[in-house]
VEXDREN-2710 file (C-alpha; in Angstrom, 1 decimal):
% VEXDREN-2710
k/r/px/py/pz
1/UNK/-12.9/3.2/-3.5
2/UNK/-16.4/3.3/-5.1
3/UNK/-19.2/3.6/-2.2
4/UNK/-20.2/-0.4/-2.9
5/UNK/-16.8/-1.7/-4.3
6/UNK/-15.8/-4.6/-1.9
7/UNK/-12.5/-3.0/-0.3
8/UNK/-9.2/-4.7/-0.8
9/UNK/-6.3/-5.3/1.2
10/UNK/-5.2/-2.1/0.3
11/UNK/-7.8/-0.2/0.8
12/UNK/-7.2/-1.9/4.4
13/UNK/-3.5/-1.0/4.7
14/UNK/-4.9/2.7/3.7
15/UNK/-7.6/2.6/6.6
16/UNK/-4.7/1.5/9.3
17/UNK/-2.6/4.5/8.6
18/UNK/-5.6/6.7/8.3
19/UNK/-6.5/5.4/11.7
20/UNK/-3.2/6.3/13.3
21/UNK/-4.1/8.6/16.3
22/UNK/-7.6/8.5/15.9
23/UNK/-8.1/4.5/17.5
24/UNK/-5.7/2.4/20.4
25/UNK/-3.3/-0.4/19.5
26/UNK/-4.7/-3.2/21.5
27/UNK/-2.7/-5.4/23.4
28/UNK/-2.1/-8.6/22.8
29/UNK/-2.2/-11.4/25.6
30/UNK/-1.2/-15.3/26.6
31/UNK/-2.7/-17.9/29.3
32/UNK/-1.2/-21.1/30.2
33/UNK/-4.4/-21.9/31.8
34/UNK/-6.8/-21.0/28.8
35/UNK/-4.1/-22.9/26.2
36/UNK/-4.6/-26.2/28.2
37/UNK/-9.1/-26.1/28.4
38/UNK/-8.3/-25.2/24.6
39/UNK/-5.5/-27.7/23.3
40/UNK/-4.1/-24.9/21.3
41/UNK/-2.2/-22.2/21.9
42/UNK/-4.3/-18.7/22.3
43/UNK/-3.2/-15.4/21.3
44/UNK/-6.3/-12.9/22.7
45/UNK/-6.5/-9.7/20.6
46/UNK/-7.8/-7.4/23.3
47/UNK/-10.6/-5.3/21.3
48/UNK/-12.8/-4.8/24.3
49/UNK/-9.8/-2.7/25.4
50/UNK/-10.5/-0.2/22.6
51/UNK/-12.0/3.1/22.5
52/UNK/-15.7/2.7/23.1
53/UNK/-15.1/-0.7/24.5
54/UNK/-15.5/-2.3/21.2
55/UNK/-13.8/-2.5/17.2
56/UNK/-16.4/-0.5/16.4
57/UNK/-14.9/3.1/16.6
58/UNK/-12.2/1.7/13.5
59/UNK/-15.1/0.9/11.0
60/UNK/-16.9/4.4/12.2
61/UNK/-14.1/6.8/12.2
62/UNK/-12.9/5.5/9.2
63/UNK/-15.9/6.3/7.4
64/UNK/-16.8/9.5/9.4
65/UNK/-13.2/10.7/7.9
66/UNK/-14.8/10.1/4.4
67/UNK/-17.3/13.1/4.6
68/UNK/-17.2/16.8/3.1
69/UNK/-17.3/19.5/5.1
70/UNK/-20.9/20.3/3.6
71/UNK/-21.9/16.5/5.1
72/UNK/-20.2/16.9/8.0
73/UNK/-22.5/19.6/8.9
74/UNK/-25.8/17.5/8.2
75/UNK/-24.3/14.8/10.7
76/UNK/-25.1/11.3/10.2
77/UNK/-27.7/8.8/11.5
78/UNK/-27.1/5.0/12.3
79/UNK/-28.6/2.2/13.9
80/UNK/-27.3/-0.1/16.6
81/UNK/-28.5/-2.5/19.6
82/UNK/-24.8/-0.2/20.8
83/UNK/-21.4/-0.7/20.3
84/UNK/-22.0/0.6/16.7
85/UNK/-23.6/3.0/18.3
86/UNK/-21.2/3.9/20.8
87/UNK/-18.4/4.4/17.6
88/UNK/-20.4/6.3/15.7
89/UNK/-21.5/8.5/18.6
90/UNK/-17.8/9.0/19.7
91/UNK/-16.3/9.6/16.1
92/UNK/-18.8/12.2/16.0
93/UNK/-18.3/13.9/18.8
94/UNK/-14.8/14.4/17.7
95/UNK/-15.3/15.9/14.8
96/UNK/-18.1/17.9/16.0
97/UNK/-20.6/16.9/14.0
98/UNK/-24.3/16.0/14.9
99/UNK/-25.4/12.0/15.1
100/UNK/-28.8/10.4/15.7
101/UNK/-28.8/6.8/16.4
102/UNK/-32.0/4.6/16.4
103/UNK/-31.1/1.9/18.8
104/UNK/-33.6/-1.1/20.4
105/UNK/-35.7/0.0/23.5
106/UNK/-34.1/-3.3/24.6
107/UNK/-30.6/-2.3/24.1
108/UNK/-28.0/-2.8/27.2
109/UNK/-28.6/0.6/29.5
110/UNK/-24.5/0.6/29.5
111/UNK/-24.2/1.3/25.3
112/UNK/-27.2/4.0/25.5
113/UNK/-25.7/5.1/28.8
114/UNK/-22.2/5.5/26.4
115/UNK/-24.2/7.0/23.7
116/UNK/-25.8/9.4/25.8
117/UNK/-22.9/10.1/27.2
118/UNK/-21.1/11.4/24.0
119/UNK/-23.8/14.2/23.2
120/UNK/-25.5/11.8/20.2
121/UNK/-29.3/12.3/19.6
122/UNK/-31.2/8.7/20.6
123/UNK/-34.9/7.6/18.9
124/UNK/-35.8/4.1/20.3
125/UNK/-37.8/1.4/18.9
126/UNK/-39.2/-1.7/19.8
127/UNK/-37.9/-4.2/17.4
128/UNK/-40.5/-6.6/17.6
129/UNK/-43.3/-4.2/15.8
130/UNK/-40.8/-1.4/14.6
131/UNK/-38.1/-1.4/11.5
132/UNK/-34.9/0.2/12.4
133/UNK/-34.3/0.6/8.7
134/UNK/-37.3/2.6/7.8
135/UNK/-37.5/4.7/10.8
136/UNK/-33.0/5.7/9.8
137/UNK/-34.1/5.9/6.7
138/UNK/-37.2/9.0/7.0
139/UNK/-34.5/10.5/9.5
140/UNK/-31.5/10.2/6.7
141/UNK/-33.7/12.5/4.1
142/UNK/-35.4/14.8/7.1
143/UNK/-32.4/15.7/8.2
144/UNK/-30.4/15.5/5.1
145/UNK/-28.0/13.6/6.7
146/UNK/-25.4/10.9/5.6
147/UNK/-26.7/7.4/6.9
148/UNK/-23.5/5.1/8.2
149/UNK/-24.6/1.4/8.2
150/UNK/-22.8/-1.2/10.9
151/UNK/-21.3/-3.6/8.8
152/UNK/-22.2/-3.6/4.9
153/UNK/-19.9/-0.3/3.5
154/UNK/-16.7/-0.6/1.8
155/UNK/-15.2/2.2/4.3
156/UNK/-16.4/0.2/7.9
157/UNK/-14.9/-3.2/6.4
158/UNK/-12.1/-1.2/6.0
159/UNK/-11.6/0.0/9.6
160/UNK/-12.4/-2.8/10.9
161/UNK/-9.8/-4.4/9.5
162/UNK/-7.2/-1.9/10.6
163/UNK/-7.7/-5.0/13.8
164/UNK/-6.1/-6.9/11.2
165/UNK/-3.3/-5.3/10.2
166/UNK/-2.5/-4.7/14.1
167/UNK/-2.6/-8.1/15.0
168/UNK/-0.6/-9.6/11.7
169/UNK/2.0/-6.6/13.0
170/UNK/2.0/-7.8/16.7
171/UNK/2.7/-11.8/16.0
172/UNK/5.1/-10.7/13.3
173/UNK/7.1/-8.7/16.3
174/UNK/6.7/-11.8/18.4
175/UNK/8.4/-13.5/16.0
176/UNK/5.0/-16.0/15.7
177/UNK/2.8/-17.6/12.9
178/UNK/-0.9/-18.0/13.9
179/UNK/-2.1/-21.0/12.0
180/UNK/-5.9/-20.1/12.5
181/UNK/-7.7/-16.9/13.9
182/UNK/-11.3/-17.0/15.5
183/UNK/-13.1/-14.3/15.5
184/UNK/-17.3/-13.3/15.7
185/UNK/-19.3/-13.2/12.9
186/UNK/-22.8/-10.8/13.6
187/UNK/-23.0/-9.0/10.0
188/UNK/-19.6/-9.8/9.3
189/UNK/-17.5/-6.0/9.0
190/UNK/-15.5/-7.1/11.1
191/UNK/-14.2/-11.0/10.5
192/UNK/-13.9/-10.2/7.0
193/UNK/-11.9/-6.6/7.1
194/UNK/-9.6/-8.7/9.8
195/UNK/-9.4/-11.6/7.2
196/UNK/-7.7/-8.8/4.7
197/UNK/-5.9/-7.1/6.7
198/UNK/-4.2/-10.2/8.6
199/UNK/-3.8/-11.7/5.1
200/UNK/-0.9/-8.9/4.2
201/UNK/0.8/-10.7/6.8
202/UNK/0.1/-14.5/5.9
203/UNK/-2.3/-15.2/3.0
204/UNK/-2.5/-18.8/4.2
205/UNK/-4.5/-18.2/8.0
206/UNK/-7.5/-20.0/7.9
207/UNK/-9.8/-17.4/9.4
208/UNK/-12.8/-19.0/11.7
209/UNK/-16.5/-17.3/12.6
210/UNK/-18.2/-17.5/16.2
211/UNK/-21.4/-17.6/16.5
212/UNK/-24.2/-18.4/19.1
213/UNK/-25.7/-21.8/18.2
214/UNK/-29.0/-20.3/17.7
215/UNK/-28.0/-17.6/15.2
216/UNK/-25.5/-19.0/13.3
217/UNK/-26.4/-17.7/10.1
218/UNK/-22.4/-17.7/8.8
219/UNK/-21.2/-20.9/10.1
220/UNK/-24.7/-22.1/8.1
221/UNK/-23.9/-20.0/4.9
222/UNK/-20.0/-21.1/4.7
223/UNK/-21.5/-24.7/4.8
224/UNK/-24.0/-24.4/2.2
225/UNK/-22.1/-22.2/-0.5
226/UNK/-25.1/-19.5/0.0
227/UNK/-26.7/-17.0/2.3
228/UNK/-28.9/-18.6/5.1
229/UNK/-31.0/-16.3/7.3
230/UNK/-32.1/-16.9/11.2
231/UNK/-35.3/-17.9/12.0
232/UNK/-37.3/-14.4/13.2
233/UNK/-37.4/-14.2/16.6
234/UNK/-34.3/-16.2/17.6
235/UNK/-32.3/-15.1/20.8
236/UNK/-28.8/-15.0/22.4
237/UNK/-27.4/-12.8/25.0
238/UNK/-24.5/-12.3/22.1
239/UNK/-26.9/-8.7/21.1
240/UNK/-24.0/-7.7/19.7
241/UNK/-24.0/-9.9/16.9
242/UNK/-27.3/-10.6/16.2
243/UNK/-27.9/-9.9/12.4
244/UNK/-30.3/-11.8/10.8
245/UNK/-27.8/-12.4/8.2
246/UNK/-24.1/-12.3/6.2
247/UNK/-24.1/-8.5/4.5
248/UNK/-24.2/-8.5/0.7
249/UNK/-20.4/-7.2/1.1
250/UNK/-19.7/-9.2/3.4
251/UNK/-20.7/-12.3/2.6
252/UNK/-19.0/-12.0/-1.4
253/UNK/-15.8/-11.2/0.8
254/UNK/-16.4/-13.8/3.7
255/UNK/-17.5/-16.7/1.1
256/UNK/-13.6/-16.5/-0.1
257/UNK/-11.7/-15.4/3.1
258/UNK/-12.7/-17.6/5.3
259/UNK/-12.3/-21.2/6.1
260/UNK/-15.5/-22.3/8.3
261/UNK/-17.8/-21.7/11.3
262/UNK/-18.1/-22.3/14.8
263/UNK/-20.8/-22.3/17.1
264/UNK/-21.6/-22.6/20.8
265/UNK/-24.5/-22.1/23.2
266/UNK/-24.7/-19.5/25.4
267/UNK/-24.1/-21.0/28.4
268/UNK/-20.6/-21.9/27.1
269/UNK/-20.2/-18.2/26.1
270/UNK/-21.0/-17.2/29.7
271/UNK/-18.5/-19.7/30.9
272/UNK/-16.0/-18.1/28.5
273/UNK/-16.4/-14.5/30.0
274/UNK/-16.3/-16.3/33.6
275/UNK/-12.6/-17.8/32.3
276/UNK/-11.5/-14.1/30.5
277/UNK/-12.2/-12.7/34.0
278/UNK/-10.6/-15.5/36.2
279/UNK/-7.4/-15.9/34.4
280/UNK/-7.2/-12.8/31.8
281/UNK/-8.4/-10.3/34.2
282/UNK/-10.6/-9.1/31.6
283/UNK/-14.6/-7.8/31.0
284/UNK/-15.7/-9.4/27.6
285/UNK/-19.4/-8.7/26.5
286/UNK/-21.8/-11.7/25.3
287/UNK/-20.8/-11.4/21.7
288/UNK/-17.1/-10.6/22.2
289/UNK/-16.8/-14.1/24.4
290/UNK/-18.5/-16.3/21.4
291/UNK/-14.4/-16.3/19.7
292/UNK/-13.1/-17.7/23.1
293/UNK/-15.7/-19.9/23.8
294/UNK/-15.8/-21.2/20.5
295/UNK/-11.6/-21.6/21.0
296/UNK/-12.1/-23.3/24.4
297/UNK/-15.3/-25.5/23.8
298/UNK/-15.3/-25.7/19.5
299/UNK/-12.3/-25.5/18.6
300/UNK/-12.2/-26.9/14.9
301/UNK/-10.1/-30.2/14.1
302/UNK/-7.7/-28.7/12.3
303/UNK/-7.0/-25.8/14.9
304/UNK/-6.2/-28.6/18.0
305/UNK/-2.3/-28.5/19.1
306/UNK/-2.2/-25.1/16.8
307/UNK/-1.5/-21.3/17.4
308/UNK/-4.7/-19.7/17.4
309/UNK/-5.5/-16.1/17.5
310/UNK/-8.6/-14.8/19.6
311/UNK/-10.5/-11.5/18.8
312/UNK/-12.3/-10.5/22.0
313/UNK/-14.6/-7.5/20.3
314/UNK/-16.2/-5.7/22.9
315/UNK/-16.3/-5.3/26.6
316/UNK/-19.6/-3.2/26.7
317/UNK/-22.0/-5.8/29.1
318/UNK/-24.5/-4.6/31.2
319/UNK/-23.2/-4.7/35.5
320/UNK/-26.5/-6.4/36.5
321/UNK/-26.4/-9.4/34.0
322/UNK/-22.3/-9.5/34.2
323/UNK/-22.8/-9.6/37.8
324/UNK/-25.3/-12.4/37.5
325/UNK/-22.8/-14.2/34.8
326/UNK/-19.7/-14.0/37.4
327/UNK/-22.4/-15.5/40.4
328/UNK/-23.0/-18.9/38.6
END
């Protein structure tokens, strides 16, 4: 696969067998309770269960396993607000290489905590006056290093969508068809590598993005045929997914994989992590609640009385404001 060829479902298929030992198979799990505030029936792919606490150790292992031994050796450099981060750091570590990661000064103590914790090399920024890409960028050629975006390379599609190809093999061993999938859209590795690998299973899913109504950048897009950007300066709690836009990859796969957007406010989104608590016994982050908040409060028209799969991303909140969250 050429460094900015769009990655197939294939290439996909290839990335879930690479990916074998390397990353968990995530569980898959039901609720009456959360089927009835929905009018659908759920299927929750449990992501925030993985490695790291988020998808993102598939896209970075994946492409960490691409490397020469001669790059290897340079280590790499990303940048994250953290569970990017987190992967990268981790997928590092085991192969013993060296990793810098330029993360927000803002970013959730628990994700630098993790990426601290994993031996990776941390330069912060303040992201209102300083650009993450041109501060990765002087540390790429200093160093000499391979630079491993989040979401826009052919080889983190690709592992992401190793998610896919999991949860397309789960509901097939349930002996279930999912009619729709929901899943968060930030800069869109994710929801599009899932769209191809789930579609080795069923080409016909329609394949949904969540999205904090501020930032909803690809439920905006998918509507208007074209990439739309956020305003500067807009907010959510969802830091995970707060790209300003659809990837240049991304959004040439997402524009023909998938069927539409949803958005919510983030008071719904807290509500959603309240309910994953209550009655899935689970810790989802900000930006891996927008899916189930989306399923429970914007569920699409064509999705009501359906089977709907769930991706919960990432479980990687800070205690104080989850704390806070679980309080109201």
């Amino acid at each position: 696969m050429a460094t900015e060829a769009l990655p197939t479902g294939q290439d996909v298929l290839n990335a879930a067998r690479r990916l074998h030992g390397h990353v968990l198979r995530t569980p898959v799990l039901r609720n009456d309770a959360l089927d009835e505030i929905a009018g659908a029936k759920l299927w929750f792919k449990c992501e925030n269960l993985q490695t790291t606490g988020s998808f993102k150790i598939r896209g970075a292992t994946n492409r960490l396993l691409q490397l020469s031994p001669a790059q290897r050796e340079k280590g790499v450099v990303a940048f994250s607000s953290g569970n990017h981060a987190q992967g990268i750091a981790r997928a590092a570590k085991n192969f013993r290489m060296p990793a810098l990661i330029v993360m927000p000064s803002d970013a959730p103590a628990i994700k630098v905590e993790g990426v601290r914790r994993d031996g990776a090399e941390i330069r912060l920024y303040d992201r209102e006056h300083e650009s993450r890409e041109e501060i990765a960028a002087e540390e790429t050629e200093k160093r000499g290093a391979t630079l491993v975006p989040s979401f826009d390379d052919p080889y983190i599609i690709a592992g992401q969508g190793s998610a896919g190809v999991e949860f397309g093999q789960q509901m097939r061993d349930a002996n279930t068809q999912l009619d729709h999938i929901i899943c968060c859209a930030g800069g869109g590795g994710l929801i599009t590598g899932l769209a191809l690998g789930y579609r080795q299973f069923d080409p016909d899913i329609s394949i949904w993005t969540a999205e904090p109504e501020a930032h909803d950048d690809w439920r905006r897009s998918l509507a208007a045929d074209r990439i739309e950007v956020n305003a500067p300066g807009t907010r959510s709690i969802c830091d995970a997914i707060l790209t300003p836009s659809p990837g240049k990859l991304t959004w040439a796969l997402g524009r023909e994989l998938l069927a539409g957007g949803c958005a919510v406010c983030d008071d719904r989104i807290e509500e959603a992590m309240r309910l994953a608590f209550r009655h899935l016994k689970l810790v989802v982050e900000p930006g891996g609640a927008a899916a189930l908040a989306c399923a429970l409060f914007d569920l699409p028209e064509a999705a009501k009385g359906k089977s709907v799969g769930v991706v919960l991303s990432g479980g990687n909140v800070d205690p104080a404001q989850y704390a806070r969250i679980l309080a109201d």
